[in-house]
LODOBA-588645 format. One line per field, with one value per residue (C-alpha): y, x, z. Coordinates in Angstrom, 2 decimals, padded with zeros to 5 digits, always signed. Each point is the difference from the previous one (the first is absolute). Layout:
Y	(Y	...)
X	(X	...)
Z	(Z	...)
END
This chain:
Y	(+018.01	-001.40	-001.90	+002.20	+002.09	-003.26	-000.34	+003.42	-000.37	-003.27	+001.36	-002.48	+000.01	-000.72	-003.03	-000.98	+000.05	-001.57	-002.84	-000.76	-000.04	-002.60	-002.33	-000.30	+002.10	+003.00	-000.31	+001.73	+003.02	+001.31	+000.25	+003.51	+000.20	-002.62	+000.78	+002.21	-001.96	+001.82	-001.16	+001.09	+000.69	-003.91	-000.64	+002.81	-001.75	-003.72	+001.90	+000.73	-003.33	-001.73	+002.29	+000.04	-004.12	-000.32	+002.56	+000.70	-003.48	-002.11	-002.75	-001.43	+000.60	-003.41	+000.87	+003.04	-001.53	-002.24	+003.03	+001.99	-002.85	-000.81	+003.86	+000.00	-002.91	+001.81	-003.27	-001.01	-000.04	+002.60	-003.08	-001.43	+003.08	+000.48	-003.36	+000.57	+003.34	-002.32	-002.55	+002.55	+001.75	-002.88	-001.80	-001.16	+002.59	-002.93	-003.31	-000.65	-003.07	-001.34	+000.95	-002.69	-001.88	+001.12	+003.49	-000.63	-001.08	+002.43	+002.55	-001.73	-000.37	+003.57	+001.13	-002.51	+001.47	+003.16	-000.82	+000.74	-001.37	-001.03	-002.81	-002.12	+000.93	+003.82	+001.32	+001.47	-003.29	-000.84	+003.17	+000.21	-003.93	+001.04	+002.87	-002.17	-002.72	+003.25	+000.89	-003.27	-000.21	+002.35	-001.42	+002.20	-002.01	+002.41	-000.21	+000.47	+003.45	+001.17	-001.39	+000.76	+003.74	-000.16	-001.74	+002.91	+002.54	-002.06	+000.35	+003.67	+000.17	-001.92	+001.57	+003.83	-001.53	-001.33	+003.48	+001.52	-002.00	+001.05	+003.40	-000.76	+000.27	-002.80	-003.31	+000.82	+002.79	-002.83	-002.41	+002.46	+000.90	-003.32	-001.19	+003.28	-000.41	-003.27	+000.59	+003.30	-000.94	-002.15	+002.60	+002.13	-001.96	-001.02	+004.05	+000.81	-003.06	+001.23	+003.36	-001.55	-002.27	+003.39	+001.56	-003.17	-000.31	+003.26	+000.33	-004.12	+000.59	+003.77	+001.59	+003.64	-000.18	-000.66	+002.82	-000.37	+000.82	+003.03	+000.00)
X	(+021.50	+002.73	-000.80	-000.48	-002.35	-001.85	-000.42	-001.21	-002.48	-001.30	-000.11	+002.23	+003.35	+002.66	+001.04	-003.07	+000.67	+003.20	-001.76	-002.32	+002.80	+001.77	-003.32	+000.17	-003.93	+001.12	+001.05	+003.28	+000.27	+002.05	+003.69	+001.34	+003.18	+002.50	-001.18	-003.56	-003.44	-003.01	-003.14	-003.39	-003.82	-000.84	+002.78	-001.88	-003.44	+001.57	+001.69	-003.21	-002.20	+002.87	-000.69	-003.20	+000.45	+002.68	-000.95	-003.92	-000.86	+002.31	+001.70	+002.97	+002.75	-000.51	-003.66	+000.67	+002.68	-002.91	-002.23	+002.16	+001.37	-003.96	-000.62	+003.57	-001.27	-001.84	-001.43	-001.72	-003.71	-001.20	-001.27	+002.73	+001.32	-003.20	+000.80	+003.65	-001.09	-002.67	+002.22	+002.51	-002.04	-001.67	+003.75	-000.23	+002.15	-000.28	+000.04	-003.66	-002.07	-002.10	-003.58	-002.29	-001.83	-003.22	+000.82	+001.40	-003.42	-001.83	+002.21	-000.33	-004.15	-000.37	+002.13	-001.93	-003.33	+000.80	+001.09	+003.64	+002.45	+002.77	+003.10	+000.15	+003.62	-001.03	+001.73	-003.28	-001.51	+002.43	+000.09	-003.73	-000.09	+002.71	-002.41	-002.34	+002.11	+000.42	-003.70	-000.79	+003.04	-001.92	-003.54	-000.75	-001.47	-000.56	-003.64	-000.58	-001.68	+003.25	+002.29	-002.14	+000.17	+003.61	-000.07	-002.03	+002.59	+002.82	-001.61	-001.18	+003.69	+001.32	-002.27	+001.85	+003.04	-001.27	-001.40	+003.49	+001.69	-002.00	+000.82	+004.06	+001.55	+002.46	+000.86	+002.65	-002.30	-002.79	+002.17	+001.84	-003.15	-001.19	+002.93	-000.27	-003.24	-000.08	+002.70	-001.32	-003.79	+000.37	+001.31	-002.63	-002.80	+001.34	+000.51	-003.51	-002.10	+001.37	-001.09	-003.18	-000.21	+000.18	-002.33	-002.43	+000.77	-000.47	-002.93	-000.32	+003.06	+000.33	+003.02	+000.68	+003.43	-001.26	+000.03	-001.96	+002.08	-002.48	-000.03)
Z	(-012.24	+002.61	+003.21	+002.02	-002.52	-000.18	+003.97	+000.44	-002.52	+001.04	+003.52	+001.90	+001.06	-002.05	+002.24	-000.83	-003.88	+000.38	+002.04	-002.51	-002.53	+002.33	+000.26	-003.88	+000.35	-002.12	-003.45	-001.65	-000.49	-003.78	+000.98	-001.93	+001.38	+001.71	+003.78	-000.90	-000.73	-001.07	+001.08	-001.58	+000.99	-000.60	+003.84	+001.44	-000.36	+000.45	+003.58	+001.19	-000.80	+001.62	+003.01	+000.17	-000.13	+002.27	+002.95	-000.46	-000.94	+001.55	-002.17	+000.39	-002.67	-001.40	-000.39	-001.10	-002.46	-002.06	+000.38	-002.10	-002.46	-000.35	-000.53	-003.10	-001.63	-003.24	-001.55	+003.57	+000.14	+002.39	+002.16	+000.58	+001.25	+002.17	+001.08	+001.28	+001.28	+002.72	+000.81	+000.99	+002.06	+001.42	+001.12	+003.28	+002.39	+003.10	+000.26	-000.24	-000.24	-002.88	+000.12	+000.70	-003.10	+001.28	-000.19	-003.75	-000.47	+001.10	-001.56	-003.09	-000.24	+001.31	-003.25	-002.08	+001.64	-001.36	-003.04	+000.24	-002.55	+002.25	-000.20	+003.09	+000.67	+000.13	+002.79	+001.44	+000.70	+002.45	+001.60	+000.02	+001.58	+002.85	+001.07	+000.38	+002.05	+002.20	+000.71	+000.58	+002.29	+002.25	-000.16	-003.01	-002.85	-002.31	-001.80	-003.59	+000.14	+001.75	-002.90	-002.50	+001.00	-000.15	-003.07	-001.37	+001.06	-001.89	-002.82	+000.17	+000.47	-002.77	-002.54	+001.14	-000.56	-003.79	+000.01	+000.79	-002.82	-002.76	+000.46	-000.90	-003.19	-001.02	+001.35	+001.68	+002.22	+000.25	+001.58	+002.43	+001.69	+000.04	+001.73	+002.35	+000.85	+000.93	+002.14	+001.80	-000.84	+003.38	+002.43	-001.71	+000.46	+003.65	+000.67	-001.31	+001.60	+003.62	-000.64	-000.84	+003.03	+002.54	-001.85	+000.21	+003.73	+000.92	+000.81	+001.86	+001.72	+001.01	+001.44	+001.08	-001.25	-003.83	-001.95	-003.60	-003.13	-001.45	-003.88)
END
């Protein structure tokens, strides 16, 4: 198929296409003829995981970039590729500071506590430890029920996304959802926890403009 075959059937524009190509994100296509290039059904899926990475999940093109060399490089354990897949997610979009050692800590035991299998330089545990600088930036020191709860929901979490993977065929499908889903797993779980929250609050914190979502 040409370009602009390809576009249409990844469902962006062809700008789009043509940008990626730029960005070194989308591979060659098989030249046939001095100015025509065919592309095939592998550029149509590799369009739309570079969508779906760019504009639903938010990395830069640099992230982005190791995602996909991560995602091309056959003889890579899956874990590594897990592992780029987090730490391009979890890149730091401000300037922010580093989470205080206590936090770590705490981060740290409350994986331990639950038995977690975890490296210290997991993205997560910074993430997890700046939270926590937050709450307790606001008088909130969060007790162990409350983190335990959402320590529980992680992993009820993680184990659908294990779930998920076992149902794909061939590396290469494995490690494309895997990278996926930890990239739109966060928006979501974000998406689903606030739908959650107004249902939880409805009935403390009533207002006559809420209208219930009926099933």
């Amino acid at each position: 198929m040409r370009v602009s075959e390809l576009a249409r059937r990844a469902g962006v524009p062809l700008s789009a296409v043509k940008y990626y190509q730029r960005e070194g994100l989308l591979p060659a296509g098989v030249r046939t003829a001095p100015n025509q290039v065919a592309y095939g059904e592998a550029h149509v899926q590799r369009v739309r995981l570079i969508r779906a990475l760019l504009e639903t999940g938010g990395l830069s093109i640099a992230a982005t970039k190791d995602v996909i060399t991560a995602l091309d490089a056959d003889a890579a354990p899956l874990a590594e590729t897990f592992r780029v897949a987090q730490h391009a997610m979890s890149a730091r979009r401000t300037q922010e500071s580093a989470p205080s050692e206590a936090a770590r800590a705490r981060v740290e035991a409350l994986a331990a506590s639950h038995g977690w299998c975890v490296t210290s330089d997991n993205p997560g545990v910074e993430a997890a430890a700046r939270a926590l600088d937050g709450l307790r930036a606001i008088g909130f020191d969060a007790p162990d029920a409350y983190l335990d709860a959402y320590a529980a929901a992680a992993a009820a979490a993680a184990a659908a996304d294990l779930r998920a993977l076992s149902g794909r065929g061939g590396r290469d499908a494995v490690a494309e959802l895997m990278v996926v889903g930890t990239v739109l797993g966060d928006p979501l779980f974000a998406g689903l926890r606030r739908l959650a929250q107004q249902d939880a609050t409805h009935d403390l914190f009533p207002t006559p403009e809420t209208e219930r979502t009926q099933p």
